[in-house]
C-alpha positions as CSV (number, residue, x, y, z in Angstrom):
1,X,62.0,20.7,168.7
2,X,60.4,23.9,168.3
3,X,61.5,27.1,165.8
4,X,61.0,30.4,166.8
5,X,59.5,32.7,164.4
6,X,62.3,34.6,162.9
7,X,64.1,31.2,161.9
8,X,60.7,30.0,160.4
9,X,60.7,33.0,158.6
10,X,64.2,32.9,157.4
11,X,64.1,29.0,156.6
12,X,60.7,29.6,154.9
13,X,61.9,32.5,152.6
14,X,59.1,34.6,154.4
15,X,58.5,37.1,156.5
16,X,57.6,37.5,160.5
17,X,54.5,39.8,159.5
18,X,53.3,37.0,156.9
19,X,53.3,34.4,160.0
20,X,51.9,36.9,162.5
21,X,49.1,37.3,159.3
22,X,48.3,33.5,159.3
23,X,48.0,32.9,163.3
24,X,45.9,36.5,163.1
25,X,43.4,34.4,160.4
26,X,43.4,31.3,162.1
27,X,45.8,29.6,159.2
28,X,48.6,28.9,160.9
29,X,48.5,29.2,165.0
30,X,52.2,29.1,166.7
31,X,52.6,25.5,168.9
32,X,52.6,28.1,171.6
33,X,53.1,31.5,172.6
34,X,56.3,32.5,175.0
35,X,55.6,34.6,178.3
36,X,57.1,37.5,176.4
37,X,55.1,36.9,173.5
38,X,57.3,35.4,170.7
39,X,55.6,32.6,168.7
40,X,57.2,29.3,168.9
41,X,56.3,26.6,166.2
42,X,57.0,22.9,166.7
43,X,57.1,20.2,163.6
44,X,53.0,20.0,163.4
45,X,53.4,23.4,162.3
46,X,56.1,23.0,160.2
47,X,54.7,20.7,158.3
48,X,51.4,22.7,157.8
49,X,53.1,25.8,156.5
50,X,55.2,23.8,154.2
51,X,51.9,22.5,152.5
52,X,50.8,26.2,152.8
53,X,53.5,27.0,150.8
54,X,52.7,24.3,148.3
55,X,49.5,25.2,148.0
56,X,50.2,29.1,147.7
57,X,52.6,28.0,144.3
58,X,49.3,26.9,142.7
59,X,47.4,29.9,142.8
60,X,44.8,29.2,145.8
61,X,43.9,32.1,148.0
62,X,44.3,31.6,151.8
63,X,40.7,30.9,152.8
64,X,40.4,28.2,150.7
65,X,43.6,27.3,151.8
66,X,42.4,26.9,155.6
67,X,39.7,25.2,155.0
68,X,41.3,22.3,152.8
69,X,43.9,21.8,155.9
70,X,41.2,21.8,157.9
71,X,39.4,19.1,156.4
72,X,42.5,17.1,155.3
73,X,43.5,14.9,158.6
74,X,45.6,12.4,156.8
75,X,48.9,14.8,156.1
76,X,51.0,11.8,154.7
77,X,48.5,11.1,151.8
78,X,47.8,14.7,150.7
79,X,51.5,15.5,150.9
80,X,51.7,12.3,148.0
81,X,49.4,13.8,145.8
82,X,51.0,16.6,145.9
83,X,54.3,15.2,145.5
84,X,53.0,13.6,142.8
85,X,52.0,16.5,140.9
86,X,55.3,18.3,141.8
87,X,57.2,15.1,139.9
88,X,54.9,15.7,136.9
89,X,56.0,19.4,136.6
90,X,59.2,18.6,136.7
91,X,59.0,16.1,134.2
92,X,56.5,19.0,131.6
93,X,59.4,21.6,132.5
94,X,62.1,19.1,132.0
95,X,60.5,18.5,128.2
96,X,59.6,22.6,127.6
97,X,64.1,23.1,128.5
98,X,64.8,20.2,126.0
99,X,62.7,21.9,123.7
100,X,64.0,25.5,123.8
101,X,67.7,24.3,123.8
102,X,66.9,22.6,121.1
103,X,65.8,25.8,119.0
104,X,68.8,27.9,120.4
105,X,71.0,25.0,118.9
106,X,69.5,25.0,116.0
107,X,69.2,28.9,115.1
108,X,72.5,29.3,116.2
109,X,74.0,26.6,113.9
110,X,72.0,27.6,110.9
111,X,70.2,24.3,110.7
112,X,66.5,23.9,110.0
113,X,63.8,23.2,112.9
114,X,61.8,21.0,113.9
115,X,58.2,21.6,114.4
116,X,57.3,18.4,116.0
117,X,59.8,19.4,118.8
118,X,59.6,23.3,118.9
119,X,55.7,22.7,119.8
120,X,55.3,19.3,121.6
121,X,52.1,19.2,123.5
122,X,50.5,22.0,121.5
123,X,49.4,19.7,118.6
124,X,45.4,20.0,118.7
125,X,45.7,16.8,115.9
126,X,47.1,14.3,118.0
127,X,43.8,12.6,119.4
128,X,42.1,12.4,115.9
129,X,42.1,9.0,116.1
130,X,40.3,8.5,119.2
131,X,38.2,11.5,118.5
132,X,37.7,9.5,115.0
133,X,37.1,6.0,116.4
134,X,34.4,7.2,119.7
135,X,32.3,9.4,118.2
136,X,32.7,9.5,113.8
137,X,35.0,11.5,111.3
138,X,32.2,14.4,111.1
139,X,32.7,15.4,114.9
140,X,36.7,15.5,114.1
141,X,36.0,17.5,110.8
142,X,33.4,19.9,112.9
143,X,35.6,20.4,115.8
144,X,38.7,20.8,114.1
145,X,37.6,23.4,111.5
146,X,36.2,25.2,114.2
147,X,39.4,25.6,116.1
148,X,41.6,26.6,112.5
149,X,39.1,29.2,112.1
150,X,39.6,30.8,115.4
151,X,42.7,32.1,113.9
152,X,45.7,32.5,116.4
153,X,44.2,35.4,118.6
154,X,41.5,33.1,119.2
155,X,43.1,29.7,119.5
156,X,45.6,31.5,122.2
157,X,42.4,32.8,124.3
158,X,41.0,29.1,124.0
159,X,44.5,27.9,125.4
160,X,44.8,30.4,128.0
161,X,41.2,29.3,129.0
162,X,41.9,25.2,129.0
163,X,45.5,26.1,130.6
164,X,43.8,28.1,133.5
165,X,40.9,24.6,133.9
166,X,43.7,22.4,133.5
167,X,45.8,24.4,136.5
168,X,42.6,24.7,138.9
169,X,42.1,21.0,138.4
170,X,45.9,20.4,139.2
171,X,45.8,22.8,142.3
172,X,42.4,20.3,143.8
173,X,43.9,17.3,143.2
174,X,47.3,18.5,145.5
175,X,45.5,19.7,148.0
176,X,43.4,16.2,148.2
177,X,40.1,17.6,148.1
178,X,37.2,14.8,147.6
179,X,35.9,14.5,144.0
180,X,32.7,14.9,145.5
181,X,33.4,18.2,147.5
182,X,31.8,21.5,146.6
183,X,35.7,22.5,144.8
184,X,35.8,19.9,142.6
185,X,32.1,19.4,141.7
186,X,32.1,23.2,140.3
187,X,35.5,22.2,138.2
188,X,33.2,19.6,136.7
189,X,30.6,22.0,135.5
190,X,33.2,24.7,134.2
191,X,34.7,21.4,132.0
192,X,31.5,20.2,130.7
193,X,30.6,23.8,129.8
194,X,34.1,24.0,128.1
195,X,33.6,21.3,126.7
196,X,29.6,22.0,125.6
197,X,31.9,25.4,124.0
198,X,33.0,23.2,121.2
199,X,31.7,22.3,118.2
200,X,32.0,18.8,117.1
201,X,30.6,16.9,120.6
202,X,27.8,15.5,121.1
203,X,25.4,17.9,122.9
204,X,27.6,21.3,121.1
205,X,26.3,24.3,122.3
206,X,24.8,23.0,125.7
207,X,25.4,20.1,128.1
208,X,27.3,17.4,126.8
209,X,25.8,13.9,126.4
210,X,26.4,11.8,129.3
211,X,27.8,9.5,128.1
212,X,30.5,11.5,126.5
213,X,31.5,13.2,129.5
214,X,31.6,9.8,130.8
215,X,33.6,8.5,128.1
216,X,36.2,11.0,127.5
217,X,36.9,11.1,131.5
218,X,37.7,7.3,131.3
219,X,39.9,8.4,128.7
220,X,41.7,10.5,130.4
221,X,43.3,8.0,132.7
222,X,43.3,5.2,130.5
223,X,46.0,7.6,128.0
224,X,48.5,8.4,129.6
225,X,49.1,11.4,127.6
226,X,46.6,13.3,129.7
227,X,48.3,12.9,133.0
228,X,51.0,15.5,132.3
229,X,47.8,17.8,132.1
230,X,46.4,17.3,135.1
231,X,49.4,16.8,137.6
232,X,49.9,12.7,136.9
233,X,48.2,9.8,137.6
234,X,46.7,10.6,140.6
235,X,45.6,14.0,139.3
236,X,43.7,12.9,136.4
237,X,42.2,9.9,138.7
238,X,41.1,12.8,140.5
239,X,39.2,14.3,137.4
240,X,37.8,11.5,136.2
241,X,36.1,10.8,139.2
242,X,34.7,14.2,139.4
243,X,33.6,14.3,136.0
244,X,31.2,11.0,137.6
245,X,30.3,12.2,140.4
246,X,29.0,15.8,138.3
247,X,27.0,13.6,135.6
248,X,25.6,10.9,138.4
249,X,24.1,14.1,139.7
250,X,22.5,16.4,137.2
251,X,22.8,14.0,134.1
């Protein structure tokens, strides 16, 4: 079966222009091309746009976008990380509604709040203990006086800057690029700088001991609290083995 490119367009929630763009770049070629010139697209290409279209939602720009495709032969397995991470955002979005109906409930009944449930998953206390029990109570006590004295301004930059890591590492693990790859491995060095940023860990200031790195990426997928950061099971799998690959490298 094959589409012609105003019902792709229509079915897609694009445009004809957009798909005339992508065959012009080499992104998305029609199955064929008719005698009087109308692009036809059969289910190969169907299937590619709709991960184009996936990826596009996560914020990557069209040339890396070509190039993951191109290097990504096995569609059913990429399409499952992605669906993957999909199911996770549902699940974080699912939580964030609860949440805000919550408040309006509340406010609009008079009734008190609570805090617990107006800011789940912003709590930078809940991993004290394991912050506690790897590396001592004094890296805890650095780290977290450090972050109540960047005062909200700051602490909202520091967010905005783990949210943004958190999304890039999110958006490579959809689009099933290798731990190992070029993507990934820089990903790696903007976490262990982030992470080198605060005080507290071993190394604060420059590279991160190896072994922390090491450490807190097992962690990652050995809590299961951190998968919701980084697009579920398979995501943070993803990180993890990055975070390896970077320290069996330059560490």
């Amino acid at each position: 079966m094959e589409a012609s490119i105003q019902e792709v367009a229509r079915l897609a929630g694009t445009t004809s222009r957009t798909l005339r763009h992508y065959d012009d770049i080499g992104l998305l070629p029609p199955s064929r091309v008719g005698a009087n010139g109308y692009r036809w697209y059969d289910d190969d290409a169907l299937v590619r746009l709709q991960r184009i279209l996936l990826l596009r939602e996560l914020g990557l720009g069209l040339d890396p976008i070509r190039r993951l495709l191109d290097e990504q032969a096995d569609e059913p397995a990429a399409l499952r990380t992605h669906l993957e991470w999909l199911r996770s955002e549902r699940n974080r979005i699912g939580r964030q509604i609860a949440s805000v109906e919550r408040t309006i409930a509340s406010r609009e009944k008079g009734e008190g709040i609570v805090a617990e449930q107006v800011f789940d998953g912003f709590d930078h206390t809940q991993y004290r203990e394991e912050v506690e029990a790897r590396w001592g109570k004094d890296a805890y006590a650095s780290s977290d006086a450090w972050w109540r004295g960047l005062g909200a301004e700051g602490q909202a930059r520091h967010r905005a800057v783990q949210e943004q890591l958190s999304a890039d590492w999110r958006a490579a693990a959809a689009s099933g690029a290798d731990p190992a790859s070029d993507t990934a491995q820089g990903l790696a060095a903007r976490h262990v700088a982030w992470l080198g940023s605060i005080p507290g860990t071993p190394g604060a200031g420059g590279t991160p001991e190896r072994a922390y790195i090491e450490g807190l990426a097992d962690m990652y997928v050995a809590d299961e609290r951190f998968a919701a950061h980084y697009g579920g099971a398979a995501g943070v799998t993803f990180v993890r083995d990055a975070l390896h690959a970077w320290t069996a490298r330059h560490l």
